[in-house]
C-alpha positions as CSV (number, residue, x, y, z in Angstrom):
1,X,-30.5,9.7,37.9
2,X,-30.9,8.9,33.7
3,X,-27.2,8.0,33.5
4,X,-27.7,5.5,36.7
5,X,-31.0,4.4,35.7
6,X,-29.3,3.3,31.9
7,X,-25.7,1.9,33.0
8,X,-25.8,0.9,36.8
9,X,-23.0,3.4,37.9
10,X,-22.3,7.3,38.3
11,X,-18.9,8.5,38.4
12,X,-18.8,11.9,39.2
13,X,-16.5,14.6,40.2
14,X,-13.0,16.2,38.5
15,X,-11.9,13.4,36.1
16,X,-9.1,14.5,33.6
17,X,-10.2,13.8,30.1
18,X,-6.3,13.5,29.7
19,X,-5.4,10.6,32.1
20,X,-8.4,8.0,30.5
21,X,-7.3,9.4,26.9
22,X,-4.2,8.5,27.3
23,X,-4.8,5.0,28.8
24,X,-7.5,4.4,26.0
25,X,-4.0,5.1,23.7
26,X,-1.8,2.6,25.7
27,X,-4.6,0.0,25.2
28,X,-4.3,-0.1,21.4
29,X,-0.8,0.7,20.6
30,X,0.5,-2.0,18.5
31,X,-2.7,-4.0,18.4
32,X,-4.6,-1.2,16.3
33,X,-2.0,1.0,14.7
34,X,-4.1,3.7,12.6
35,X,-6.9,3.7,15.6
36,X,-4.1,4.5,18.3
37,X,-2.3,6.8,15.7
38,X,-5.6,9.1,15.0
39,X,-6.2,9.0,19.1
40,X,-2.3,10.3,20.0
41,X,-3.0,12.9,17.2
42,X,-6.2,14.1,18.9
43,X,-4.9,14.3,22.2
44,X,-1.7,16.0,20.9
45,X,-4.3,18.6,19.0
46,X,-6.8,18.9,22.8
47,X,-3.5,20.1,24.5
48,X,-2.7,22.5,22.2
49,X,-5.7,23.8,22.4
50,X,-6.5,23.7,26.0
51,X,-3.0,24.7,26.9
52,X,-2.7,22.8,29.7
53,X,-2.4,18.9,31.6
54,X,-5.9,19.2,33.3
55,X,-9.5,18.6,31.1
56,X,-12.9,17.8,33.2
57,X,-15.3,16.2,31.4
58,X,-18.0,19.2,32.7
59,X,-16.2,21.4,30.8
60,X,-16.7,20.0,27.5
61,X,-19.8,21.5,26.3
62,X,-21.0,22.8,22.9
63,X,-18.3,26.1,23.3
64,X,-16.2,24.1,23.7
65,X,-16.6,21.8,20.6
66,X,-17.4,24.8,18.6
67,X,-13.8,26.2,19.8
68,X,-12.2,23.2,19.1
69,X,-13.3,22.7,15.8
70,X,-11.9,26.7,14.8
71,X,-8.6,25.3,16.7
72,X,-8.0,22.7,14.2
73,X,-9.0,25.0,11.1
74,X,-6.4,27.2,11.8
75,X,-3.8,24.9,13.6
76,X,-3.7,21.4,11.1
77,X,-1.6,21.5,7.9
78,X,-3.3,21.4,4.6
79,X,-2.2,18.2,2.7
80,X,-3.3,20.1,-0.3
81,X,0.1,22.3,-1.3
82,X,-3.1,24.8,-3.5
83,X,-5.3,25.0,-0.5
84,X,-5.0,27.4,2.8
85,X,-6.8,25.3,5.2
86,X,-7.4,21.6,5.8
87,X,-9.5,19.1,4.5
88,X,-13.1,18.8,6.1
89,X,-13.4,15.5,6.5
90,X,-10.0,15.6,8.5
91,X,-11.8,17.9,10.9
92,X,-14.6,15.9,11.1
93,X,-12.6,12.5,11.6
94,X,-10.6,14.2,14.7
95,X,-14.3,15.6,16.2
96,X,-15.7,12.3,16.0
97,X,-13.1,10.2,17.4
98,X,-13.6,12.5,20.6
99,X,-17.1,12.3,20.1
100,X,-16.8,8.6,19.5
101,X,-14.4,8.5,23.1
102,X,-16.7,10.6,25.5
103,X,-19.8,8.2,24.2
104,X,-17.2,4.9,25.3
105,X,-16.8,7.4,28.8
106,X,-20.6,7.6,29.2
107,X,-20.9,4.1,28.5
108,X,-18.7,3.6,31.5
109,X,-20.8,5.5,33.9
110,X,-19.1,9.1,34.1
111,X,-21.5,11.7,33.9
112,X,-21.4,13.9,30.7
113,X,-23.7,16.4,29.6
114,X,-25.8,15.4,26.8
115,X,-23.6,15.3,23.4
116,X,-26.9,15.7,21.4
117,X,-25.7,19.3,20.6
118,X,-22.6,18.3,18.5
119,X,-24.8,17.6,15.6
120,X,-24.8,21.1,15.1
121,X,-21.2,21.3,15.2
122,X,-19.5,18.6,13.5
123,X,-20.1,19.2,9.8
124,X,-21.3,16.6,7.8
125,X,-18.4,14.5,5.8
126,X,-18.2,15.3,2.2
127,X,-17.1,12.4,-0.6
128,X,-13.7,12.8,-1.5
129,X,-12.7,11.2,-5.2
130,X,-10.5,8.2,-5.1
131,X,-7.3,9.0,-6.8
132,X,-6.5,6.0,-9.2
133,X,-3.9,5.0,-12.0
134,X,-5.4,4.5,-15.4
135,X,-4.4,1.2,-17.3
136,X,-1.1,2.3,-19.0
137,X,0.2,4.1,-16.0
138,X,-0.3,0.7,-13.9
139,X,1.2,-1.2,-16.6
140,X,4.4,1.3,-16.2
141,X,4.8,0.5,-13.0
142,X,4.6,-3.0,-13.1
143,X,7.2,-3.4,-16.0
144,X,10.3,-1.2,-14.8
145,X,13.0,-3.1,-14.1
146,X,15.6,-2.4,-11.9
147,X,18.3,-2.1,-14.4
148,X,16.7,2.0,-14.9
149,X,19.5,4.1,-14.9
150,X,17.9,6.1,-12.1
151,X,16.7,3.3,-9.7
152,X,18.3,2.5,-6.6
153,X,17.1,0.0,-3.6
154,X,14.9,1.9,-2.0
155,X,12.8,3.2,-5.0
156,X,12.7,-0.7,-6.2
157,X,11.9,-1.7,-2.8
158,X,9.1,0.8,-2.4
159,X,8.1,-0.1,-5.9
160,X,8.3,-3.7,-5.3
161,X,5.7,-2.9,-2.0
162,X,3.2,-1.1,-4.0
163,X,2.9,-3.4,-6.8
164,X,2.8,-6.0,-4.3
165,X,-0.6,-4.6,-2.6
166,X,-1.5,-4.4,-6.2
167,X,-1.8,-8.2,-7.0
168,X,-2.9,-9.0,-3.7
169,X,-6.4,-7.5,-3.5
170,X,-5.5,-4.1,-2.6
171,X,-3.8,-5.1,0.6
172,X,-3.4,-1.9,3.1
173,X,0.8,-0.4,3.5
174,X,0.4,-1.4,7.6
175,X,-0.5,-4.7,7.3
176,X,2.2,-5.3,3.7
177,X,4.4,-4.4,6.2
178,X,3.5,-6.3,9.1
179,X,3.9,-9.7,7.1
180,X,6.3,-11.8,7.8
181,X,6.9,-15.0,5.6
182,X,6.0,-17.6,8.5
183,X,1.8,-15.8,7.2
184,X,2.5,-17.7,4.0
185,X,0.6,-21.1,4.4
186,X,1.5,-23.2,1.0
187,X,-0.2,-21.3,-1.5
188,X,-2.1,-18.4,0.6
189,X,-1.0,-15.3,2.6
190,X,-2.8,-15.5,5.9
191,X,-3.2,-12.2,8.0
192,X,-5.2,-10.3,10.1
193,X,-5.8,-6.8,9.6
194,X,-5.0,-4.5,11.7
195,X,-7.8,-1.9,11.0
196,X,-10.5,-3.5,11.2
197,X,-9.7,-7.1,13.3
198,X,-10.7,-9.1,10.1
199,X,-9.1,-12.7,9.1
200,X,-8.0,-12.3,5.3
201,X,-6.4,-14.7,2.9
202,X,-4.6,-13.7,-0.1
203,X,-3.9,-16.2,-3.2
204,X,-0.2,-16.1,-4.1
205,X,-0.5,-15.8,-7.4
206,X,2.5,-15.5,-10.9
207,X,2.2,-11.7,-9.8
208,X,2.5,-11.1,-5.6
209,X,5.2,-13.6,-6.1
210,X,7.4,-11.6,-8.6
211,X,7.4,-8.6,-6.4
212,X,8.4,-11.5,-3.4
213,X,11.2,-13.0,-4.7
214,X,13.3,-10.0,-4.6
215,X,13.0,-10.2,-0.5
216,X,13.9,-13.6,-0.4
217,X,16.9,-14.6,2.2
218,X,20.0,-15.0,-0.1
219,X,20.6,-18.9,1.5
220,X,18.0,-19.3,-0.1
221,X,17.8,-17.4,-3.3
222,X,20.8,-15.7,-4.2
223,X,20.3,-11.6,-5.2
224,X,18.9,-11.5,-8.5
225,X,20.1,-7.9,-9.4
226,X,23.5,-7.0,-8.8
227,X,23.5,-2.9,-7.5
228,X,26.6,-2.8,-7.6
229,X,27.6,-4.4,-10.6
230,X,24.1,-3.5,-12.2
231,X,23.7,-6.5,-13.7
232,X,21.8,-9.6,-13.3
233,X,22.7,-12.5,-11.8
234,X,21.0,-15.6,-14.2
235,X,20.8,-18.2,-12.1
236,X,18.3,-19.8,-10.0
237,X,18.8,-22.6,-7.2
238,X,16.5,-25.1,-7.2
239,X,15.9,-27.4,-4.2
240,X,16.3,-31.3,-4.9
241,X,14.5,-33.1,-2.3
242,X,16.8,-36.2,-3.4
243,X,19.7,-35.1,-2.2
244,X,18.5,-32.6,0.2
245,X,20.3,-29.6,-0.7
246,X,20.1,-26.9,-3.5
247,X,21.7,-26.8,-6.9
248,X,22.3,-24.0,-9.2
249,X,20.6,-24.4,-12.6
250,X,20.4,-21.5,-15.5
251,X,18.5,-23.1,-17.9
252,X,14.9,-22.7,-16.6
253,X,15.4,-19.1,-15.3
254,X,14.1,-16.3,-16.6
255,X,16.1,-13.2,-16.0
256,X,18.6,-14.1,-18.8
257,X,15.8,-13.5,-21.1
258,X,14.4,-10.4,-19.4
259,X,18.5,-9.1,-19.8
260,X,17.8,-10.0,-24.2
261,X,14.4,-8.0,-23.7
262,X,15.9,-5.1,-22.0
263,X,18.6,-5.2,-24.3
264,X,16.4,-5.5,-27.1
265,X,14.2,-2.7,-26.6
266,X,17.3,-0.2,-26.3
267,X,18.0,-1.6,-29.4
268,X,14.8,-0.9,-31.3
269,X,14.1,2.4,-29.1
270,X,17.7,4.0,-30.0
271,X,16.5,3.1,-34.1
272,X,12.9,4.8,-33.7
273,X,15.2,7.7,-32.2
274,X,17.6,7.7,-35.2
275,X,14.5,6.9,-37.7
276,X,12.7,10.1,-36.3
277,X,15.6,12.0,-36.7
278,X,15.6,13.3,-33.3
279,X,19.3,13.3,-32.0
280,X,19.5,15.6,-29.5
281,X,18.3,12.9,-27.1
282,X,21.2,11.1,-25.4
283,X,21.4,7.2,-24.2
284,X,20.9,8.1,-20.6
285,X,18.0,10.0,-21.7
286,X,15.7,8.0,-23.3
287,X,14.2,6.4,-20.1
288,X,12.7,10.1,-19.3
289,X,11.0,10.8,-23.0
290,X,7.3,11.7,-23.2
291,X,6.9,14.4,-25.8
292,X,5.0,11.9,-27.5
293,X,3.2,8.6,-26.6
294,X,4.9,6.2,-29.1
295,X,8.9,7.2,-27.9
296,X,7.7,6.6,-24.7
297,X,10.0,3.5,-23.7
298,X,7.4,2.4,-20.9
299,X,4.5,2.8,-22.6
300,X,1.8,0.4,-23.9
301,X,2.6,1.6,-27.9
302,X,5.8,0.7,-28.0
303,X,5.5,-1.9,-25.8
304,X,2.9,-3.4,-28.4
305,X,5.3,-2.6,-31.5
306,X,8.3,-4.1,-29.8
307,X,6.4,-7.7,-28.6
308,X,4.9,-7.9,-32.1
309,X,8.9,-7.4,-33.8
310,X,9.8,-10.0,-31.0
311,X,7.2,-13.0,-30.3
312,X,9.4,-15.9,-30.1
313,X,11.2,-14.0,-27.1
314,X,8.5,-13.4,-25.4
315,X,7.3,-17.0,-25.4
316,X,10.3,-17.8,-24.4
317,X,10.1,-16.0,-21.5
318,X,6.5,-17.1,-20.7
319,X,7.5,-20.5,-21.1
320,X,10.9,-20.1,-18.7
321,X,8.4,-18.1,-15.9
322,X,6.2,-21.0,-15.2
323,X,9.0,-23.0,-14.3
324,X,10.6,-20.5,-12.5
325,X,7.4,-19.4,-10.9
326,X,6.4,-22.8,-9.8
327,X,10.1,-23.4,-8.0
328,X,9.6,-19.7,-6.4
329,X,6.9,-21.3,-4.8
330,X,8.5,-24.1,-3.7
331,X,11.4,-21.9,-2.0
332,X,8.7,-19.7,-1.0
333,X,7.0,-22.6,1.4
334,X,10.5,-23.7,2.5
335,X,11.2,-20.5,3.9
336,X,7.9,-20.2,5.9
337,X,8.0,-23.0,7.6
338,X,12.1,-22.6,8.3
339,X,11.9,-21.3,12.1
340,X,14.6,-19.3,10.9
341,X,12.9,-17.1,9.0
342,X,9.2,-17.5,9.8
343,X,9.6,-14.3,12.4
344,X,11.2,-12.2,10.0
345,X,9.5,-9.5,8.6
346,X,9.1,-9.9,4.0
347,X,9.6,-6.6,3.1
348,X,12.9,-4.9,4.4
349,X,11.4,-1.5,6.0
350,X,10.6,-3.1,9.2
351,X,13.3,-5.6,9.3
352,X,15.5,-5.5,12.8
353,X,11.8,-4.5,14.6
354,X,10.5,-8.1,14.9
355,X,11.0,-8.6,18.9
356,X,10.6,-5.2,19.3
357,X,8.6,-4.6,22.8
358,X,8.4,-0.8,22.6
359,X,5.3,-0.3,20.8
360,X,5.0,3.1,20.7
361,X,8.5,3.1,18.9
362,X,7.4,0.1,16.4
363,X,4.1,2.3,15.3
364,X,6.5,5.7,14.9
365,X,8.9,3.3,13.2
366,X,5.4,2.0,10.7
367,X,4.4,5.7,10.4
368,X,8.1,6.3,9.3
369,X,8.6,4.1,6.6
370,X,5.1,4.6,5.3
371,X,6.0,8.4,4.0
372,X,9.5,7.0,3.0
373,X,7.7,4.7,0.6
374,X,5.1,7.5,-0.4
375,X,8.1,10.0,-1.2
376,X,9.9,7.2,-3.0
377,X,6.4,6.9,-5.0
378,X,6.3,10.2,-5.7
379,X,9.8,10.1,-7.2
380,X,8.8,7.0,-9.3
381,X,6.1,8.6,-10.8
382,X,8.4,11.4,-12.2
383,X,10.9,8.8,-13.7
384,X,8.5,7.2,-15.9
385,X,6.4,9.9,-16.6
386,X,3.4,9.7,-14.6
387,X,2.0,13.4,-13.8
388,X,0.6,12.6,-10.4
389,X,1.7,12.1,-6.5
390,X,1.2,8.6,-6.5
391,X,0.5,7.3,-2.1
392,X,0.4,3.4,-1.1
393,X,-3.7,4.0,-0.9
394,X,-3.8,4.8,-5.0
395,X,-3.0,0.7,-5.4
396,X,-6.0,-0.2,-3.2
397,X,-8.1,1.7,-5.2
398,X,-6.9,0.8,-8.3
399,X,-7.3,-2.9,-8.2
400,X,-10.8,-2.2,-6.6
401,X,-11.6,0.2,-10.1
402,X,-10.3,-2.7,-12.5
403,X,-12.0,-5.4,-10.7
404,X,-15.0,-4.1,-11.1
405,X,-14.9,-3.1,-14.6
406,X,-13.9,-6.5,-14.8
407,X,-17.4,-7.6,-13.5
408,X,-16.1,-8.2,-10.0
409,X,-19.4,-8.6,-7.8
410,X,-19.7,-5.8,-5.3
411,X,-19.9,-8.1,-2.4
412,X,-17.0,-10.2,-3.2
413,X,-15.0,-6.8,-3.6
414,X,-16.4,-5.8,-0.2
415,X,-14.9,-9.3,1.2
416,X,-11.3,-9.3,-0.5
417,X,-10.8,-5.4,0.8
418,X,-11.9,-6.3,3.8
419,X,-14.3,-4.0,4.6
420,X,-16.9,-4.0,6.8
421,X,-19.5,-2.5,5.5
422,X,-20.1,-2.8,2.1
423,X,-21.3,0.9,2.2
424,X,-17.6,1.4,2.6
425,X,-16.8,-0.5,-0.9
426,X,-20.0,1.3,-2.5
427,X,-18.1,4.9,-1.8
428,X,-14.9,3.3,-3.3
429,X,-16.3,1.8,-7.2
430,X,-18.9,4.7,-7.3
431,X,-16.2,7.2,-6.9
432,X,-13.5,6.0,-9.2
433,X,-14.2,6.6,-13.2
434,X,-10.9,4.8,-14.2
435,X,-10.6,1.3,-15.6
436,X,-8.9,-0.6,-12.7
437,X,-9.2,-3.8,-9.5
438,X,-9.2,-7.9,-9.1
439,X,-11.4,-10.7,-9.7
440,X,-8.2,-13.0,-10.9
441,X,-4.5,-11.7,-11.5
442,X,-4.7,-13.4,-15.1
443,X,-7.8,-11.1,-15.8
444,X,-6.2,-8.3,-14.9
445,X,-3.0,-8.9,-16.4
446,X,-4.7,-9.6,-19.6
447,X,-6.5,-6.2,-19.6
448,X,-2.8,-4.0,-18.7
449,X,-1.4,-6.0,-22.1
450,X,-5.0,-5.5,-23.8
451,X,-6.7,-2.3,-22.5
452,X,-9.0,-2.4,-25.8
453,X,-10.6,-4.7,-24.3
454,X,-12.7,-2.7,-22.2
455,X,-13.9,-0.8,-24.8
């Protein structure tokens, strides 16, 4: 009588929990990828535990919840390799989202015993820290080249995706991935996001661009590392609207003058070697010392000793990137509006899955590439000497952290991570203690060549 009295209609009788799960799945498969994912996890984790095809909603009581919740102690895999059981928020999440699915059930009329009683089941979540890179270990990152001795596509390519979310406000892996160039509207990136439904636009700016042009369709720009040659290619084609086609200059590109740099700083590194007397260390070595911060070849010291040795090259290069960057741009918009291209996915872990119709396959195939890229992180971090298990998520937070220190207003934070709560962004600056996020790229960039000038 209370349920018909509140929504109009009773339905009543053995209705499998299973059957309206599942289509509650079907409905958001490929238009809500980490909503459908935690649902198809849930009902994986409900038949394990109830053994079987057939769950009435009568028979979910507080027993029940209570002998769920032990299920999923004992049953879910610890991300943590020092812990024995798993995390308690990822108990709670999956008790919720079935809390959150028989509430949407009741909504719709079906009679379900009052759900009151899981408040004394479902634990309350507890604030997790959010892992973050400090200012040299960002810097790091952002400065490898591709000519490392140990770097191969896919660690540049997984690099090159990470660093991107970086300069673009902390943009989430799915929706990186998602992108394809026809979102790029003249000097913005134009999504929606698939979490949480939201419009977002992201500023190209001197940085997302650099960690773009390495995607770009070879018509168009022509590889600019050689892996097989490792070498690079120091040329750029610039489009002359005059004659309406593209011609190959080298003078304003940059990469010539990244090839002296690199060059350069093997030559200064392999003397502060031979100064120190320390010659046990081999060529192909030098890219992996850290026994002390200034023979650290990607670190801010030497970084700072070699630019001071070497200002006129690096205002050279300075001077040869805004040209360059400026005709990116250019190419850039050409591309996105070339029918051609416009459909194809930017970054290459989803390329081939554009038409695909099968969404179920195209969310496994997301899922898929997004641990390839966190275990190509992971490696990453050990090359350069970064003592921690870097995921996609650390960039989001560490843009938020440096934007902020920055003076970033909260709200404005709230708006470029697209959250919608600013509760949400309140949990992610009040639990960071690192220096690290983005109110403009050129702040930020500043601080990663300057980080005294936090202090």
């Amino acid at each position: 009588e209370n349920v018909s009295k509140k929504y109009g209609v009773v339905k009543v009788g053995k209705l499998n929990v299973f059957e309206d799960l599942d289509k509650r799945i079907k409905s958001m498969i490929g238009i809500q990828y980490y909503t459908s994912k935690r649902y198809r996890t849930l009902y994986l984790h409900l038949e394990g535990f109830w053994g079987k095809q057939e769950l009435n909603y009568q028979e979910i009581d507080k027993d029940f919840f209570r002998d769920f919740r032990n299920y999923l102690q004992v049953k879910i895999v610890p991300r943590d390799d020092l812990s024995n059981t798993p995390s308690n928020n990822t108990i709670v999440n999956y008790l919720n989202t079935l809390k959150t699915f028989l509430l949407e059930k009741q909504r719709e009329g079906i009679y379900i015993s009052d759900l009151h009683f899981t408040r004394g089941i479902i634990p309350n979540k507890k604030p997790t820290p959010k892992r973050t890179l400090d200012v040299e270990e960002i810097w790091k990152l952002d400065n490898i080249l591709p000519s490392h001795p140990k770097f191969r596509p896919l660690l540049w390519n997984s690099l090159n995706t990470f660093m991107f979310n970086f300069w673009s406000q902390g943009l989430r892996i799915g929706d990186c991935l998602r992108l394809k160039w026809g979102n790029i509207q003249e000097d913005v990136i134009s999504l929606k996001m698939e979490k949480t439904e939201r419009d977002l636009i992201i500023p190209l700016n001197d940085s997302n661009i650099h960690r773009l042009k390495w995607f770009v369709d070879e018509k168009e720009l022509f590889p600019i590392w050689n892996w097989e040659r490792k070498e690079w290619n120091n040329y750029f084609p610039i489009p002359n609207e005059e004659k309406n086609e593209i011609e190959k200059i080298t003078t304003p590109f940059p990469l010539d003058i990244l090839s002296s740099i690199e060059n350069s700083y093997q030559y200064d590194w392999l003397n502060m070697i031979e100064e120190s007397k320390d010659k046990e260390f081999e060529y192909y070595e030098i890219h992996e010392m850290n026994s002390y911060r200034k023979k650290d070849r990607y670190g801010l010291e030497f970084h700072s000793y070699f630019k001071n040795k070497n200002p006129d090259l690096f205002e050279t290069l300075q001077e040869r990137l805004l040209i360059f960057n400026k005709e990116l741009k250019l190419v850039i918009n050409k591309i996105s509006k070339d029918e051609n291209y416009r459909n194809q996915f930017i970054f290459p872990f989803l390329r081939g899955y554009e038409n695909e119709r099968d969404l179920t396959k195209f969310s496994n195939k997301i899922s898929s590439s997004v641990s390839l890229i966190n275990k190509s992180l992971k490696e990453i971090s050990n090359i350069v000497g970064i003592d921690k298990k870097i995921s996609n998520h650390w960039s989001r937070h560490t843009i938020t952290s440096i934007s902020k220190s920055l003076g970033v207003d909260l709200y404005e934070l709230k708006n470029w991570l697209g959250h919608t709560s600013v509760k949400t962004t309140e949990n992610y600056v009040n639990t960071i203690t690192t220096h690290s996020s983005v109110r403009n790229s050129t702040k930020v960039k500043n601080l990663l060549e300057n980080p005294n000038s936090l202090l």
